[in-house]
C-alpha positions as CSV (number, residue, x, y, z in Angstrom):
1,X,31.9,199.5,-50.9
2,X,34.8,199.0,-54.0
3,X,33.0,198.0,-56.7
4,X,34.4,194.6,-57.1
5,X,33.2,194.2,-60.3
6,X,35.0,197.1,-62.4
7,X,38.0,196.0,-60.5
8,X,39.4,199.5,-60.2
9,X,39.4,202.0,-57.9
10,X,41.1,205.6,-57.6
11,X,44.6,207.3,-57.8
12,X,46.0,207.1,-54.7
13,X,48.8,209.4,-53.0
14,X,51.0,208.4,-50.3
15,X,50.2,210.5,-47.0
16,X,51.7,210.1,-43.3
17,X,49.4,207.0,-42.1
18,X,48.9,209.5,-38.7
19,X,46.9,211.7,-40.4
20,X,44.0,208.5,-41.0
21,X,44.3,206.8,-37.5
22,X,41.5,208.9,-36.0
23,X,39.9,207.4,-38.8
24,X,40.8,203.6,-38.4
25,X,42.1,203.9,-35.5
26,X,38.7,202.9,-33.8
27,X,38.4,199.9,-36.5
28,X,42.3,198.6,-35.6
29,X,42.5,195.3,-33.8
30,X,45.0,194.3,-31.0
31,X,48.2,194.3,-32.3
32,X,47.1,195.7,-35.7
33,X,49.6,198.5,-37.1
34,X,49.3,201.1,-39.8
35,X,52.4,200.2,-42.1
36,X,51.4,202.7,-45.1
37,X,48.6,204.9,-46.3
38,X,47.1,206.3,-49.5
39,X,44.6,208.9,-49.9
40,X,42.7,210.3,-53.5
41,X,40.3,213.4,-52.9
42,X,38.5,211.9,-50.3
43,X,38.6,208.5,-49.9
44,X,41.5,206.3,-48.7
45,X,43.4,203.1,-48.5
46,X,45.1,201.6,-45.3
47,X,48.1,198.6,-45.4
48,X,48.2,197.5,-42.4
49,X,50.3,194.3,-41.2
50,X,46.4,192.3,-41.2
51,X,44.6,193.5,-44.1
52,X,43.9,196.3,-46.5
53,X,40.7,198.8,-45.3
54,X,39.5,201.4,-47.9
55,X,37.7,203.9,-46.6
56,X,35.2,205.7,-49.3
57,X,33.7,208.9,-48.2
58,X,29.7,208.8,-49.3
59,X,27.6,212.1,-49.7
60,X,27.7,215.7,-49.6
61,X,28.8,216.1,-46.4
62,X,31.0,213.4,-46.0
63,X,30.1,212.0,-42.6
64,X,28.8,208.8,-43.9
65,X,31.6,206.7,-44.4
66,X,31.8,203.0,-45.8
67,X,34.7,200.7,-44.4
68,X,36.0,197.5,-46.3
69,X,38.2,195.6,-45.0
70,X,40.2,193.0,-47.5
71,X,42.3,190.8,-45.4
72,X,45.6,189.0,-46.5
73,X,44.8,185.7,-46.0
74,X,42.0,185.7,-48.8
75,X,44.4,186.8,-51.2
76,X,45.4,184.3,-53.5
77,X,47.4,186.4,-55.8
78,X,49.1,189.6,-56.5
79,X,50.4,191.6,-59.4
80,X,52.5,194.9,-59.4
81,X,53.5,197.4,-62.1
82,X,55.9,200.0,-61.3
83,X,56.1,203.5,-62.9
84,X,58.0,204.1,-66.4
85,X,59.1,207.2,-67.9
86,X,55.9,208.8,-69.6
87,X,53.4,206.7,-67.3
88,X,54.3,208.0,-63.8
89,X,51.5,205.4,-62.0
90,X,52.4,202.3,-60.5
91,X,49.4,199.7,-60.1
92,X,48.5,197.0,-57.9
93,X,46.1,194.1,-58.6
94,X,45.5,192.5,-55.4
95,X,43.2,189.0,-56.4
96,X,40.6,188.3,-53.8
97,X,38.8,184.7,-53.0
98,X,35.5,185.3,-53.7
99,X,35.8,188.8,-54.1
100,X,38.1,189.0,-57.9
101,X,40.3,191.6,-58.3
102,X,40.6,195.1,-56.9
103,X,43.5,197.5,-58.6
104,X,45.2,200.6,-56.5
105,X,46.4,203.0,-59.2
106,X,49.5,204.6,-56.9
107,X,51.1,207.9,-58.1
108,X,54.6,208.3,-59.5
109,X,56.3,208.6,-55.7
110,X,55.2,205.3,-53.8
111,X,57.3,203.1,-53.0
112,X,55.4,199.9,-55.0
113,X,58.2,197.4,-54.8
114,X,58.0,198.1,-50.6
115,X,54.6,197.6,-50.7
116,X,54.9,194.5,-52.6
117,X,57.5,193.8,-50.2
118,X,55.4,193.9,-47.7
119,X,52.2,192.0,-49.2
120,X,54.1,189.3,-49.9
121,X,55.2,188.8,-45.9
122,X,51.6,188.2,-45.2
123,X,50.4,186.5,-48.2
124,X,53.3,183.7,-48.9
């Protein structure tokens, strides 16, 4: 599970959101799309058009796999930072009822004001 309590998690890359739906895909609801994707070295992050699920690869082997799923109607409040000249990461603070905070550091070549885009259909 994040650990809600540091509030931050890993640096994330954009990848093809194909390449995780044998991973989700089982986990996807009825009418539940992909709509982007984000992986680190092993564990991920999904945006679909319901909720966020990030998906943290546990022990050696890697087959035990925890699932959270943060939905978009218990967010209450958002906050993006998009990347400068020297600091090539964009952020986003996603703010959780009775959760707190949880941060996706994104590298330099996401799209963050798309994603915020996004968030903000199915938060507002």
């Amino acid at each position: 599970m994040i650990d809600f309590q540091n509030g931050s998690f890993f640096k994330l890359s954009p990848v093809d959101p194909a390449t995780l739906m044998p991973r989700v895909g089982p986990l996807l609801v009825e009418g539940e799309n992909i709509i982007a994707a984000f992986k680190a070295i092993r564990d991920s992050v999904v945006f679909t058009n319901k909720r966020v699920i990030s998906i943290n690869v546990q022990g050696i082997t890697g087959k035990k796999v925890d699932f959270t799923s943060l939905p978009y109607s218990k967010v209450q409040a958002y906050s993006v930072e998009t990347a400068g000249t020297f600091d090539l990461d964009s952020e986003l603070d996603l703010f959780f009822s009775g959760i707190g905070q949880v941060r996706f550091e994104l590298k330099g070549n996401c799209d963050i004001l798309g994603l915020s885009k996004l968030i903000a259909s199915y938060v507002l």
